[in-house]
C-alpha beads as a LAMMPS data file, in Angstrom:
LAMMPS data file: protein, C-alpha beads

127 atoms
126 bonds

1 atom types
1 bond types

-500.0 500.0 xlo xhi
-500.0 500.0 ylo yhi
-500.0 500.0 zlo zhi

Masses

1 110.0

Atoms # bond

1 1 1 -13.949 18.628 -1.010
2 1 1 -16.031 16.957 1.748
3 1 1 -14.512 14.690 3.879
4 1 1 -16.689 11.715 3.205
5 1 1 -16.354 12.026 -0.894
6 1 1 -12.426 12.450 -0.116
7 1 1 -12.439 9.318 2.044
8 1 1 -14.498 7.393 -0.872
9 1 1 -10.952 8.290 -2.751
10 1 1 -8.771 7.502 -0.620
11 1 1 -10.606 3.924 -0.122
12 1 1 -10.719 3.634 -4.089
13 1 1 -7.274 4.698 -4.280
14 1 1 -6.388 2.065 -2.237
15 1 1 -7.827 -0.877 -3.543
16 1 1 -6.261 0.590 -6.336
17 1 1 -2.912 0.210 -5.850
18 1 1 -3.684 -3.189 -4.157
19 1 1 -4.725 -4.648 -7.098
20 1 1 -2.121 -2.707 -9.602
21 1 1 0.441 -4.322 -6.929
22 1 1 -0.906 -8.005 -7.446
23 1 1 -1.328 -7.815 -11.172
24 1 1 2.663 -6.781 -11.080
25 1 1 2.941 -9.431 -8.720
26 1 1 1.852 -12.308 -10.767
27 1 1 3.386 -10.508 -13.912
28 1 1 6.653 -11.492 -11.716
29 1 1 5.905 -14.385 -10.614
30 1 1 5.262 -15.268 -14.442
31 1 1 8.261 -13.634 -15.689
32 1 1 6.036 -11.375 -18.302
33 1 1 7.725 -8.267 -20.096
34 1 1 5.022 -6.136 -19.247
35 1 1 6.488 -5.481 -15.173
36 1 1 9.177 -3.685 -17.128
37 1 1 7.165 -2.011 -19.422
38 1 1 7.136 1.931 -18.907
39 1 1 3.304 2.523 -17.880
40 1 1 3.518 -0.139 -15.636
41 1 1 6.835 1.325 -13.606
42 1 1 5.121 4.737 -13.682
43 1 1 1.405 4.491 -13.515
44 1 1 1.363 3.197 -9.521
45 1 1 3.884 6.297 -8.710
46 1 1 1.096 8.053 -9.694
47 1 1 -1.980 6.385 -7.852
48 1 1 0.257 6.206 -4.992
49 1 1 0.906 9.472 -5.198
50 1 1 -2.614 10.668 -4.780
51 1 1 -3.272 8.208 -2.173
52 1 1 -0.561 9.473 -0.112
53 1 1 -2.109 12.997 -0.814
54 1 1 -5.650 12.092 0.104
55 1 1 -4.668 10.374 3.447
56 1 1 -2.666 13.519 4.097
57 1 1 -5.889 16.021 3.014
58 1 1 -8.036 13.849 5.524
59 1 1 -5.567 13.383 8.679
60 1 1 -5.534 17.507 8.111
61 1 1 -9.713 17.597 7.169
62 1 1 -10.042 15.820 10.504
63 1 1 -7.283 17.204 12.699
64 1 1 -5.782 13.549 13.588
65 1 1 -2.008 13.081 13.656
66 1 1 0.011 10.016 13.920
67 1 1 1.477 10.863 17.079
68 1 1 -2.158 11.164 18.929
69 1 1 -3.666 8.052 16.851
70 1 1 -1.740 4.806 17.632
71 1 1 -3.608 2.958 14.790
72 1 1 -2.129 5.693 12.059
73 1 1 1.181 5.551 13.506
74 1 1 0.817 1.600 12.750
75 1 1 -0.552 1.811 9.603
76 1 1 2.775 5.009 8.455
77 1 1 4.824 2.147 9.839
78 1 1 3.285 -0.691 8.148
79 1 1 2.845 1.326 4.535
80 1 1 6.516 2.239 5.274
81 1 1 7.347 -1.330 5.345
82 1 1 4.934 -2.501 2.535
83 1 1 6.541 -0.154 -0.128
84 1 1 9.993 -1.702 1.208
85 1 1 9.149 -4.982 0.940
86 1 1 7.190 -4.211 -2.709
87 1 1 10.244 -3.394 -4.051
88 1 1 12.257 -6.210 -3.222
89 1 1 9.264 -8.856 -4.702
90 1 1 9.245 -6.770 -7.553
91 1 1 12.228 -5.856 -8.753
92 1 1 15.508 -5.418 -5.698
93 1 1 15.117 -9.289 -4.757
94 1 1 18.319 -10.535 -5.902
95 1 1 17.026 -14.604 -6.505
96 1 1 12.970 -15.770 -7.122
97 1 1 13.214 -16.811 -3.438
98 1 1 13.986 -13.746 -2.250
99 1 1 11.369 -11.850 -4.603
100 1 1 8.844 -14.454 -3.349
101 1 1 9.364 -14.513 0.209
102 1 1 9.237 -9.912 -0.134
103 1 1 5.999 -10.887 -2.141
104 1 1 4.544 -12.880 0.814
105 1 1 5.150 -10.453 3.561
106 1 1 4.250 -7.443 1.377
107 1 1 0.664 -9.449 1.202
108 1 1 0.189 -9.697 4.799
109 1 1 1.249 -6.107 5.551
110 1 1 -1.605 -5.598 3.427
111 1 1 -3.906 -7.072 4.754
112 1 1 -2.483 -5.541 8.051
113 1 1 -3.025 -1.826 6.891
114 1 1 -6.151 -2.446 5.301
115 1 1 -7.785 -4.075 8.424
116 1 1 -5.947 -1.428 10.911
117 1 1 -7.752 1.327 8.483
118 1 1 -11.295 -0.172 8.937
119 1 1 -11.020 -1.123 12.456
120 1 1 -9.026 2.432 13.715
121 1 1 -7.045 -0.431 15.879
122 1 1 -3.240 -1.334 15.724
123 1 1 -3.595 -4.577 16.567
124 1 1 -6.729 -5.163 14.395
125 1 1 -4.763 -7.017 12.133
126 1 1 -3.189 -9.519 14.461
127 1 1 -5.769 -10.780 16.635

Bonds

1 1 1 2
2 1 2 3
3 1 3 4
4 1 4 5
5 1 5 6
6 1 6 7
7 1 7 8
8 1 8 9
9 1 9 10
10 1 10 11
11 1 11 12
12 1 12 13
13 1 13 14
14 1 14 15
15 1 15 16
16 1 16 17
17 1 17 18
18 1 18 19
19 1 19 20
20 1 20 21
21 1 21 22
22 1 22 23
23 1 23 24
24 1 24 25
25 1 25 26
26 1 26 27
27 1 27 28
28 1 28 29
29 1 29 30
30 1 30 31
31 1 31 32
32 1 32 33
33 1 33 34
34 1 34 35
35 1 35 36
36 1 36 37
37 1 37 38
38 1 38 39
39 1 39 40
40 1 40 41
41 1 41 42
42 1 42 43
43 1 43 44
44 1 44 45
45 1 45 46
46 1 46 47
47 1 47 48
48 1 48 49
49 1 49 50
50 1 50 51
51 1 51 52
52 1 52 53
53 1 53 54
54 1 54 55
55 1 55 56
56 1 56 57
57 1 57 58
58 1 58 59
59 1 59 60
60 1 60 61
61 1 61 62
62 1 62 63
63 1 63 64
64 1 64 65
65 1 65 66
66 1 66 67
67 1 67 68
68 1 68 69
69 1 69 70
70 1 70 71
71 1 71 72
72 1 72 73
73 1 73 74
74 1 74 75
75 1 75 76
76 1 76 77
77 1 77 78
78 1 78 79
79 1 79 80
80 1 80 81
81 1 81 82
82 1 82 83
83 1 83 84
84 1 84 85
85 1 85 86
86 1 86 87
87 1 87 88
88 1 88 89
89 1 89 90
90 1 90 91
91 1 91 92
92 1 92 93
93 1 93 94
94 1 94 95
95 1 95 96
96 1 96 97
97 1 97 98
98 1 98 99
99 1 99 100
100 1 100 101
101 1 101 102
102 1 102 103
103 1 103 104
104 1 104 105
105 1 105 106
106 1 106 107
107 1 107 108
108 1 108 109
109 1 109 110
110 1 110 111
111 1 111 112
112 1 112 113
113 1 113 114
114 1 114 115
115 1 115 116
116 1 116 117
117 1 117 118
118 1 118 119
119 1 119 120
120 1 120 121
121 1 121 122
122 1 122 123
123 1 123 124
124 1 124 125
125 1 125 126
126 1 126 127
């Protein structure tokens, strides 16, 4: 697979699981059934599943690694986070405050890896 038409996933993939993530979100925030409904605790293992594996096919398609790219080692870091703080807003915060407050700062570190992966900059994000 070319690089560019792997990249196109990896973008799509992304925006993917951004907007699966939301839709959970509010289905929290709203206290709907469906967050605990089977598809919807399965279906983002797999899209993040193959986002994980396209990032990993393209750092390999285009010989970068973490450790010689300071913006991937920030955006690792920051996805590292992200699912951390995911699961506490969606289902490991133990009051609505806590799940809330997880839910905030799992937004921002989105925003965070999404602008470090357009810009190639670690502090892209912050400035």
């Amino acid at each position: 697979m070319s690089w560019p038409l792997l990249k196109q996933l990896h973008v799509a993939l992304a925006v993917l699981t951004a907007l699966s993530f939301c839709m959970r979100a509010g289905w929290m925030l709203s206290g709907s059934s469906l967050l605990h409904a089977r598809w919807t605790r399965r279906l983002p293992h797999v899209v993040d599943t193959l986002l994980l594996a396209t990032g990993i096919a393209l750092a390999i398609e285009l010989s970068i690694s973490p450790l010689a790219h300071p913006w991937l080692a920030a955006k690792l870091l920051a996805v590292g986070a992200y699912v951390i703080l995911g699961s506490v807003a969606l289902k490991r915060g133990r009051s609505q405050r806590a799940r809330v407050t997880a839910l905030l700062l799992s937004l921002l570190l989105l925003a965070y890896i999404f602008s470090v992966a357009l810009h190639h900059d670690p502090w892209a994000g912050l400035s």
